[in-house]
C-alpha positions as CSV (number, residue, x, y, z in Angstrom):
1,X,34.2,-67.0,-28.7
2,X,31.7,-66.0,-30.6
3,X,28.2,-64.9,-29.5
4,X,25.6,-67.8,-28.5
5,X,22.4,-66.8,-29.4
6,X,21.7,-67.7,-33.1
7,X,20.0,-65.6,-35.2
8,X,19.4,-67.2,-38.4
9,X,15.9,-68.3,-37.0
10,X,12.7,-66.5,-37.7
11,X,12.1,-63.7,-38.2
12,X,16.0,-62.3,-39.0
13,X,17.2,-64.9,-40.9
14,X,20.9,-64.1,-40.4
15,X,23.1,-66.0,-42.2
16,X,26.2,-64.3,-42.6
17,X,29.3,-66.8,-43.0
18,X,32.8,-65.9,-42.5
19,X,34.2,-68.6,-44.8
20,X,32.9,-66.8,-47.6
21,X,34.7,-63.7,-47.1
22,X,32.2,-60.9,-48.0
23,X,33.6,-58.1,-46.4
24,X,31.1,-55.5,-47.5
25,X,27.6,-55.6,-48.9
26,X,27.3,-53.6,-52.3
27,X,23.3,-52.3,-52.3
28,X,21.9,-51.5,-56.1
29,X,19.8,-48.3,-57.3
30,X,16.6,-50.2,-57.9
31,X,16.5,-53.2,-55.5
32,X,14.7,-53.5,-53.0
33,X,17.1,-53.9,-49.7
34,X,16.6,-57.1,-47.3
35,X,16.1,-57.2,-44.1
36,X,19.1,-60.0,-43.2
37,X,21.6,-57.6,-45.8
38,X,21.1,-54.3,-42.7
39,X,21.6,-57.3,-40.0
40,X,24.6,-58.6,-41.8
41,X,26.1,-55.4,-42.4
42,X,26.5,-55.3,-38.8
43,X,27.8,-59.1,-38.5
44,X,31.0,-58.4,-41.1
45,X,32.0,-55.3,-38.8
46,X,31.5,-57.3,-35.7
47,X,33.3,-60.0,-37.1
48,X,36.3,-57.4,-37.9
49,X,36.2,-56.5,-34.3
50,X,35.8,-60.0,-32.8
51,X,39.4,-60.6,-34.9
52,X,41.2,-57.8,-33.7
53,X,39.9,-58.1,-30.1
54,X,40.9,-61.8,-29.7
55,X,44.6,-60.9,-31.0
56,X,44.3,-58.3,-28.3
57,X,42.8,-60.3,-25.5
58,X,41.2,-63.5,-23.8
59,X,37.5,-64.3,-23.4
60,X,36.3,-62.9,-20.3
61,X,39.2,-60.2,-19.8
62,X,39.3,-56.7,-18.4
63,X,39.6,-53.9,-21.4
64,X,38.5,-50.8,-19.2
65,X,38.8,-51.0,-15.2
66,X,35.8,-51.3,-13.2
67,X,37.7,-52.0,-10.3
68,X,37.1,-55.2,-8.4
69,X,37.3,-55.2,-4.7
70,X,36.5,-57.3,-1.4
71,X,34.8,-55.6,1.5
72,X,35.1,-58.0,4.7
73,X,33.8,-55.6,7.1
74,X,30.4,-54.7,5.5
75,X,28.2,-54.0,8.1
76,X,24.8,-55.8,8.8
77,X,21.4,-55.1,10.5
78,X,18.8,-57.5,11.4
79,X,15.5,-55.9,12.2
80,X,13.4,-57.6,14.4
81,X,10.5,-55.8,13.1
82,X,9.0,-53.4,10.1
83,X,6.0,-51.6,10.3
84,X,3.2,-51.9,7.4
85,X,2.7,-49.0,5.0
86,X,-0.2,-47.6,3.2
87,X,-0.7,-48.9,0.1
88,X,-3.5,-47.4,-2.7
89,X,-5.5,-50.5,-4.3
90,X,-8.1,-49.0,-6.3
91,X,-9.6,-46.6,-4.8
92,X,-9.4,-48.4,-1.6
93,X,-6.0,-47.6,0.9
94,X,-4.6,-50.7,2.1
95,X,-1.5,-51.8,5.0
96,X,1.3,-53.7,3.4
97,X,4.8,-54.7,4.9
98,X,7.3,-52.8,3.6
99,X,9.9,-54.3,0.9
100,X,13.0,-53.7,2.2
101,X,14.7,-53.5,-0.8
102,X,12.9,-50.2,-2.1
103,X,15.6,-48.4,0.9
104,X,19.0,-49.0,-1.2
105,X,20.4,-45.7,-1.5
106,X,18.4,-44.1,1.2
107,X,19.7,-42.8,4.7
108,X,18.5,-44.6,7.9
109,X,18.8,-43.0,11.1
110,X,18.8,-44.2,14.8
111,X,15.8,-42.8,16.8
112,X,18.2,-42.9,19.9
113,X,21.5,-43.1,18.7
114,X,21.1,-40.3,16.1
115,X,23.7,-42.3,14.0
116,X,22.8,-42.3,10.2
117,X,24.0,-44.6,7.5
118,X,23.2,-45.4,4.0
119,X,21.7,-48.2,2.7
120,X,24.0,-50.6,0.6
121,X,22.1,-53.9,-0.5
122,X,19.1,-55.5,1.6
123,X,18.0,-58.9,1.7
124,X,13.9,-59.8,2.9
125,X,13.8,-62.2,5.4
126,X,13.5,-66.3,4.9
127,X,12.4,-68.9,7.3
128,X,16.2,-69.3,8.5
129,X,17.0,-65.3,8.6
130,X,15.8,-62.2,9.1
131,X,15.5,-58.6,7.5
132,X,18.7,-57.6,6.9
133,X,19.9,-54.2,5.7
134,X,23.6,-53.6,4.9
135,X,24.6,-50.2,5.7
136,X,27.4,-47.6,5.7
137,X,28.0,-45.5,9.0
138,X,28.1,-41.9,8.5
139,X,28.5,-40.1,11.7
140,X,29.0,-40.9,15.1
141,X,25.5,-40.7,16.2
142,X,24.5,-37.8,19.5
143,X,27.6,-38.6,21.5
144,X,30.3,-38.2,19.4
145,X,31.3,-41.6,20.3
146,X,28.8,-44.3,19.3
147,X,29.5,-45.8,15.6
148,X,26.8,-48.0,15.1
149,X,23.1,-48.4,15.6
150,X,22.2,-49.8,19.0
151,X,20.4,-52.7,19.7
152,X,16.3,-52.6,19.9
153,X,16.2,-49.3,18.7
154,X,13.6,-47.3,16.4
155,X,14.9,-46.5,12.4
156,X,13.6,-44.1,10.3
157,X,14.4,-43.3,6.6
158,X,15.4,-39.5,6.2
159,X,13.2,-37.5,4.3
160,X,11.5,-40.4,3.4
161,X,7.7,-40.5,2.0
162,X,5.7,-43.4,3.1
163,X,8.4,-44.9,4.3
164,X,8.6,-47.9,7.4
165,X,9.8,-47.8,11.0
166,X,11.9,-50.2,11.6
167,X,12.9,-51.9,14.8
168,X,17.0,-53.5,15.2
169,X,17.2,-56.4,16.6
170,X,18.7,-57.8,20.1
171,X,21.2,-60.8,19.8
172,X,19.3,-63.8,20.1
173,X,16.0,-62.6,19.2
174,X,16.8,-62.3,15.6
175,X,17.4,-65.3,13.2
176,X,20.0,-66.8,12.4
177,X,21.4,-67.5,15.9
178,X,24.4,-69.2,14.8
179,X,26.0,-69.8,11.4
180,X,27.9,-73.0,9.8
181,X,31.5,-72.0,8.6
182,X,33.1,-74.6,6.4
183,X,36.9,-74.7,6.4
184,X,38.1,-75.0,2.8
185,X,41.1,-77.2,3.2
186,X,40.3,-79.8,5.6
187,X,36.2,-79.0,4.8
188,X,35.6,-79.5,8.6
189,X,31.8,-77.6,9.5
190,X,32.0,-75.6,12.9
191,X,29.5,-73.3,14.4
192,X,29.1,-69.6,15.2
193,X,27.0,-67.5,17.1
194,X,26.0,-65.0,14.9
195,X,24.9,-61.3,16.9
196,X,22.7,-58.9,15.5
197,X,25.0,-56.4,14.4
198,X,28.1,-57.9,12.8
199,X,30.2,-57.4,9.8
200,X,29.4,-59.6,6.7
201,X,31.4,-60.1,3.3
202,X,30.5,-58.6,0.4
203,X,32.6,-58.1,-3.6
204,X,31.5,-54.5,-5.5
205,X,32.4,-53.9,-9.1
206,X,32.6,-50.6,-10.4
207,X,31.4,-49.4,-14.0
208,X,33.9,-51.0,-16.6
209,X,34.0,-52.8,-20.0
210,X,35.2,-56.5,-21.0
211,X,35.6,-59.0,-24.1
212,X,32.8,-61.3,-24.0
213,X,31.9,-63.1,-26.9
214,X,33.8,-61.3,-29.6
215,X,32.2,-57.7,-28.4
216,X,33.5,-55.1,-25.5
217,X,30.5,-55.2,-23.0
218,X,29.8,-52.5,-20.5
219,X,28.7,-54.1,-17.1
220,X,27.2,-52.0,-14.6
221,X,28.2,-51.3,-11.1
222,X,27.0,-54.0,-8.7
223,X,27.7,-55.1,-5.2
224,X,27.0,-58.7,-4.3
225,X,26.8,-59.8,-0.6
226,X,28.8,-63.3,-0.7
227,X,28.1,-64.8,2.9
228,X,25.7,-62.4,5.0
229,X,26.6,-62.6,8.4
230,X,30.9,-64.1,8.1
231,X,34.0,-61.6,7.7
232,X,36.0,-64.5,6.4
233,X,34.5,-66.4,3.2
234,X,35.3,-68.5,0.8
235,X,34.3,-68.2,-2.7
236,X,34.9,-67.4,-6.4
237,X,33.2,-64.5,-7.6
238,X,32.5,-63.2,-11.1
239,X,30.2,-62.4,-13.9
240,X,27.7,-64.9,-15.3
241,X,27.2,-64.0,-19.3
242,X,23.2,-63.5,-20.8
243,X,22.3,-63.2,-24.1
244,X,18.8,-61.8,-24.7
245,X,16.2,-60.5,-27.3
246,X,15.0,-57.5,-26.0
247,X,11.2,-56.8,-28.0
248,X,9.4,-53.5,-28.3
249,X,6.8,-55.2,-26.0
250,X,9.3,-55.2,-23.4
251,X,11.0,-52.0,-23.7
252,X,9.3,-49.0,-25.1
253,X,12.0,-47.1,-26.6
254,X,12.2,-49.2,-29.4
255,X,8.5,-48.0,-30.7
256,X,9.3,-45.5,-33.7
257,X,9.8,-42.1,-32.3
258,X,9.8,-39.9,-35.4
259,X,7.1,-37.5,-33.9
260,X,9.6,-36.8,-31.1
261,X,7.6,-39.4,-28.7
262,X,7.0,-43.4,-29.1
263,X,4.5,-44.3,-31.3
264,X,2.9,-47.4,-30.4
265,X,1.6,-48.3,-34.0
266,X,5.3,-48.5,-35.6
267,X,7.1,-51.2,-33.8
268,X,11.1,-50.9,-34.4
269,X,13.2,-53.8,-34.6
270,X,14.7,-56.1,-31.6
271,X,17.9,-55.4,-29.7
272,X,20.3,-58.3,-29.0
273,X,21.7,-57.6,-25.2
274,X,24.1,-58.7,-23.6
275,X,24.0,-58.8,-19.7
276,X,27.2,-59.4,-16.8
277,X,25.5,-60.6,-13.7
278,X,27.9,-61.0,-10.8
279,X,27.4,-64.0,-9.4
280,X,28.5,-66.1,-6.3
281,X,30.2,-70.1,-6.5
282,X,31.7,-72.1,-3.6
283,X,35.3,-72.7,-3.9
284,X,35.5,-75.9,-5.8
285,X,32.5,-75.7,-7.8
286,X,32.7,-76.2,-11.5
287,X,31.6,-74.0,-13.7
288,X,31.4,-73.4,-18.0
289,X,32.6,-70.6,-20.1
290,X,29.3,-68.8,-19.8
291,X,31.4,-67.7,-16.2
292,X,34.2,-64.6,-16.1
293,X,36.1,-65.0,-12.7
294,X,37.0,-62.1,-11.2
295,X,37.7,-62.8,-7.6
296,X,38.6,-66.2,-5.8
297,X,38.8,-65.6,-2.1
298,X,39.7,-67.6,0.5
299,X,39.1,-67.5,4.7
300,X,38.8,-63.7,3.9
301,X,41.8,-63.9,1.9
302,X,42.2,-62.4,-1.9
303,X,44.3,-65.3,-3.9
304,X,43.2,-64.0,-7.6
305,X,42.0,-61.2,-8.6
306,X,41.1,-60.0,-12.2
307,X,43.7,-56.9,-13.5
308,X,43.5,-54.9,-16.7
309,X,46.0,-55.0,-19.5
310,X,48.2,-52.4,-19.8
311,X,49.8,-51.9,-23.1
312,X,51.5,-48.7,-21.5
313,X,54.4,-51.0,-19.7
314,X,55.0,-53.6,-22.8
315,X,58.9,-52.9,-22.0
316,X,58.7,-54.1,-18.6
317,X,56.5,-56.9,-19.5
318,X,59.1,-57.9,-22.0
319,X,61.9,-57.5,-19.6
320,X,59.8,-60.0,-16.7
321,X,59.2,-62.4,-19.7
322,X,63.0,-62.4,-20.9
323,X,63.9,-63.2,-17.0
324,X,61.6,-66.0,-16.7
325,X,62.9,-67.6,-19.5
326,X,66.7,-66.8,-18.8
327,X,67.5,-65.4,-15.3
328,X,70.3,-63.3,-14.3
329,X,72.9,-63.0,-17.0
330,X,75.5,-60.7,-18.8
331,X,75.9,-59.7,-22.3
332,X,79.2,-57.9,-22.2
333,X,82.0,-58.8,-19.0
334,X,83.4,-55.9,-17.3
335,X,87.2,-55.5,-17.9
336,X,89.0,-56.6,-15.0
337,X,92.7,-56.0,-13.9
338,X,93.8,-58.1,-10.9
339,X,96.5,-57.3,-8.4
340,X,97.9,-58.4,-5.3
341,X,97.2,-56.0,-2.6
342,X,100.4,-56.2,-1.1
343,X,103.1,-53.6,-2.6
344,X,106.5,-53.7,-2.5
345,X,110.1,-52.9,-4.4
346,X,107.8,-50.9,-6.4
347,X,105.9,-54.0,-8.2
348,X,103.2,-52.2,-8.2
349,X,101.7,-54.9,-6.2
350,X,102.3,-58.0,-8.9
C-alpha cells in the first residue's frame, strides 16, 4: 500500500511511474539538474524497498518490537481543586489555573500521607468529570503502610517551580459519581458508582518500527487511557496513520544551516512525515485501512494482540504449518515382532 499523499502537485511535481521501469536516473556534465529528478531519486529506492518489504510483511505489521501492553489497574486521581499560578503577561503578572497536563513526568507528593508518585497521563476536567491525574505509586507514604494518596488531602509537585497545589478529592464530591458500563455481548447499560480514587484502563506502546505504506515507520512511545475510571473495558486499540507536509515555517530545522545555525533567508525544502497516533474504537466500530490494530480487548480481557515476526524460528513455523495441514502421521513404521506372552515347550512363546 503505497503512500497517500500525492506529490505530483505544485510545487514538486513528482511524477515518477513504476510501469516505466527507470531504475536509476543518469545526470549529464552540463545540464542543469531538476528539482522532480532529486525527488524521484528517492521514489525508485523507496519503491525498491516498498517491494521487498511487502514480500516480507503485511500493511500495518510489527518489524521491530515496541511492545504492546494493557494496564487494568492504572491508578486515578480526581482533584477537587487546583490552585491558580502566576502567570507573566507583558510586563503585568497575572493568576491563571494551572494546566494539568504540563505535570506528566513530574512527582506529586501527599502533604499528609507523604506518599509520592509520578505522573503518567492527565486529563483537564469537562462538564461530566473532573481533573484527573493518572499516577504511579512510589513509596508507601510516612507509615510504611499507606499506598495511596488519601482522600481530601494537599499535593505538591517535588521540586517544582511555579507549580499548583492541588486538593484530592472525597467520593461523592468529585464528578463523575457513577459511570455507564456497557456489556459487549448482550450490550445491556448498567451503572457504577465511580469513587475518587480507583483504578482505570489504560494500553502503552513502547518505541518500535512498522510497515506502513511501503516505508518502516518509527512510532514513538505513547500511553493512551481507554476508559478513565473502569478496570474492565472494551475496545480495539491501535495506531491511526497521518501523512503530512512539514514546511520550514513550521519547523525551523529545515532553514539552511551552513553557517552552523538556521538562517532564516535560505528556506530548505519540505519533509513528507509520517505520524502513528494510537487511538481508541469501541468494539464493533468500523474502521478503514488508514487504522493498524494492535490490541482488541474485551471486559478487561486481551483477545488479540499484535506480535512481531520472527524469522529466527522459520523451522518451527514450518513444522506448525505442516501439522495444520496434515496432523499426526509417520513416514517410516517401526519394525515390529509379535509374540504371545505365554511360553512353553520352549516355543519361544509362538
Amino acid at each position: 500500500m503505497p503512500q497517500k499523499t500525492n506529490l505530483n502537485v505544485n510545487p514538486y511535481y513528482e511524477d515518477f511511474d513504476a510501469n516505466k521501469n527507470f531504475y536509476k536516473i543518469l545526470f549529464r556534465p552540463g545540464y542543469s539538474i531538476q528539482g522532480r529528478e532529486l525527488t524521484q531519486v528517492q521514489s525508485i529506492l523507496q519503491n525498491q524497498i516498498e517491494s521487498f518489504g511487502r514480500y516480507a510483511f503485511k500493511q500495518g505489521e510489527l518489524v521491530i518490537p515496541g511492545e504492546v501492553g494493557l494496564n487494568t489497574k492504572l491508578d486515578y486521581v480526581k482533584l477537587s481543586s487546583v490552585s491558580e499560578v502566576a502567570v507573566n503577561v507583558g510586563n503585568d503578572i497575572v493568576y491563571k489555573k494551572y494546566d494539568i497536563t504540563q505535570l506528566v513526568g513530574q512527582q506529586l507528593r501527599g502533604l499528609t500521607s507523604g506518599v509520592i508518585a509520578s505522573v503518567l497521563s492527565a486529563n483537564l476536567a469537562t462538564e461530566a468529570s473532573a481533573d484527573t491525574l493518572y499516577v504511579s505509586y512510589q513509596n508507601s507514604g510516612n507509615s510504611n503502610t499507606e499506598t495511596t494518596f488519601r482522600q481530601g488531602e494537599t499535593l505538591e509537585v517535588i521540586d517544582g517551580v511555579n507549580t499548583p497545589l492541588m486538593v484530592v478529592g472525597t467520593d461523592g464530591s468529585v464528578l463523575p459519581t457513577s459511570i455507564s458500563v456497557t456489556d459487549p455481548d448482550s450490550g445491556i447499560t448498567s451503572s457504577l458508582e465511580s469513587p475518587a480514587m480507583g483504578y482505570a484502563s489504560a494500553v502503552k506502546v513502547e518505541e518500535g518500527i512498522y510497515f506502513v505504506n511501503g516505508y518502516f515507520v518509527r512510532n514513538d512511545e505513547q500511553l493512551l487511557v481507554i476508559d478513565e475510571y473502569y478496570n474492565r473495558p472494551s475496545a480495539k486499540v491501535g495506531f491511526t496513520i497521518r501523512e503530512e507536509i512539514v514546511t520550514p515555517e513550521e519547523d525551523p530545522s529545515l532553514y539552511d544551516n551552513s553557517i552552523g545555525s538556521s538562517n532564516y533567508t535560505a528556506p530548505g525544502g519540505h519533509r513528507l512525515r509520517i505520524r502513528l497516533d494510537l487511538k481508541e474504537f469501541a468494539l464493533d466500530a468500523i474502521t478503514d485501512k488508514n487504522f493498524i490494530q494492535l490490541l482488541t480487548v474485551s471486559r478487561g480481557l486481551v483477545q488479540r494482540k499484535v506480535s512481531v515476526a520472527d524469522y529466527s524460528i522459520i523451522e518451527q513455523t514450518l513444522a506448525r504449518r505442516t501439522y495444520d495441514e496434515s496432523g499426526d502421521y509417520v513416514v517410516d513404521n517401526f519394525s515390529i515382532d509379535i509374540r504371545e506372552y505365554a511360553q512353553k515347550d520352549s516355543n519361544r512363546g509362538i
